[in-house]
Rosetta silent file (secondary structure, phi, psi, omega in degrees, C-alpha in Angstrom):
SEQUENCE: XXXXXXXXXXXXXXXXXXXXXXXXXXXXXXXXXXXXXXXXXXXXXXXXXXXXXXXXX
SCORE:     score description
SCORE:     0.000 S_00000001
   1 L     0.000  136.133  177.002  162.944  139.456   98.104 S_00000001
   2 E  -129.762  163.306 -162.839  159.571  139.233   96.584 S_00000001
   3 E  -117.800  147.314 -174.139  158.165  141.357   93.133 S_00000001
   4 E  -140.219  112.619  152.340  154.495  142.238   93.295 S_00000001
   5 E  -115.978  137.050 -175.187  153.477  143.543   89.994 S_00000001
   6 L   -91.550  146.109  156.152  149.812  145.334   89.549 S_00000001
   7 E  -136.220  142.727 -171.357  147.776  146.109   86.877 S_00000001
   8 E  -160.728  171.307  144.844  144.804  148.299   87.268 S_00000001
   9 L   -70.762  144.824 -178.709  142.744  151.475   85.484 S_00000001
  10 L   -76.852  132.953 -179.164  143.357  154.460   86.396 S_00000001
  11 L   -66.337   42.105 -160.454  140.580  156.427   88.389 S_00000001
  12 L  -120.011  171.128  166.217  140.751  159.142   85.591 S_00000001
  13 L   -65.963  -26.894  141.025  138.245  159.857   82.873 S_00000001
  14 L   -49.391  -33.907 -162.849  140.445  157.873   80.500 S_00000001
  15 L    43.804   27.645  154.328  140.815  154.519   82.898 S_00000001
  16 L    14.412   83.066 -155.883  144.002  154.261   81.885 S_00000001
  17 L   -56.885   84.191  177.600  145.862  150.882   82.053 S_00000001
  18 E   -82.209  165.012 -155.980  148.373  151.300   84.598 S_00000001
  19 L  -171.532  104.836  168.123  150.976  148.856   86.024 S_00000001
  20 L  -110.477  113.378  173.658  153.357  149.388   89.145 S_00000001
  21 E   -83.843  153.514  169.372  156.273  146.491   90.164 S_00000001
  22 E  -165.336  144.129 -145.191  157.602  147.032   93.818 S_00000001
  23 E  -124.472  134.256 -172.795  160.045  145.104   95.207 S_00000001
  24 E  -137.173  177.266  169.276  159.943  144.075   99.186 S_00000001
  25 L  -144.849   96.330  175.228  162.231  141.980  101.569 S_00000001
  26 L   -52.971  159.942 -170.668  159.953  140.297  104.050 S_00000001
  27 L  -132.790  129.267  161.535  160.327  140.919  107.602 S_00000001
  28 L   -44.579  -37.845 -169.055  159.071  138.513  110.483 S_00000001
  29 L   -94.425  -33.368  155.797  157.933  141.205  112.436 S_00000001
  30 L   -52.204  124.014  178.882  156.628  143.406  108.948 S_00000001
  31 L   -83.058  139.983  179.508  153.026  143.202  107.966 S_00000001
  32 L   -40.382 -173.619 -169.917  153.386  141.996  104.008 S_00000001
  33 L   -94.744  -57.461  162.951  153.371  145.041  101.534 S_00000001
  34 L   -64.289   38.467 -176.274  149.677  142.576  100.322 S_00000001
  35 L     8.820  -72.588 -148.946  148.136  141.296  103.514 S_00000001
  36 L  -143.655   56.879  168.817  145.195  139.350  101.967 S_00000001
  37 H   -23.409  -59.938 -147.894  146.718  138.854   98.404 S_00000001
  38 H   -75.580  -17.701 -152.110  144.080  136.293   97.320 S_00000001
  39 H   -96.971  -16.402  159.056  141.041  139.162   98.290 S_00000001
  40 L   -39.244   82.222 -148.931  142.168  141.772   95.462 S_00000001
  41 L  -103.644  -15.707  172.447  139.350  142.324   93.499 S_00000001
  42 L   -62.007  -12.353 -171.679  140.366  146.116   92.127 S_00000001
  43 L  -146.667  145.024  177.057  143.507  145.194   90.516 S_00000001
  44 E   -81.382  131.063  157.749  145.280  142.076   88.723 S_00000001
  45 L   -71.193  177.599   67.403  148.239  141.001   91.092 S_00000001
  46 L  -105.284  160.679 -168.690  151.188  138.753   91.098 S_00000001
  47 E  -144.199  135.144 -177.850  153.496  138.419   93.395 S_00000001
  48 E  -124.380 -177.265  143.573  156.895  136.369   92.755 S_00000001
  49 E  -130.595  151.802 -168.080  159.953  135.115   94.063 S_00000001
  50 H   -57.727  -38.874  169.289  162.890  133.975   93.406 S_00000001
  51 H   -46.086  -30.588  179.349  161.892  130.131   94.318 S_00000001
  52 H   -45.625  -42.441 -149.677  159.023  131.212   91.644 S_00000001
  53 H   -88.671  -10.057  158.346  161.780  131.957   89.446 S_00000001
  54 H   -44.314  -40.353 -143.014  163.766  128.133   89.443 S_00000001
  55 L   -87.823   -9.140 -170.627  160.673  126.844   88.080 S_00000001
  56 L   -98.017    8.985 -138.402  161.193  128.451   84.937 S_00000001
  57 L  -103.436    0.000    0.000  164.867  127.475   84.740 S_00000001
């Protein structure tokens, strides 16, 4: 399972700071839920995993 959490403005007259997590289970055959992760220039990303999460351990 990997956690992708976003941060972004909102397209409103306010720009709002907004923030969505979503939670996936890769598939071989599944295009990711972030294709081209590194090329996201509208929003701050991260995307984690549990191997991410040993390192903190």
């Amino acid at each position: 399972m990997k956690a992708y959490v976003s941060l972004f403005f909102a397209d409103t007259e306010e720009a709002l700071l907004t923030s969505n997590v979503t939670f996936c289970t890769p598939l071989p055959d599944v295009r990711p839920y972030i294709p081209d992760l590194e090329a996201v220039t509208d929003a701050a990303v991260a995307e984690s995993s549990l191997e991410d999460c040993s390192a903190w351990s």
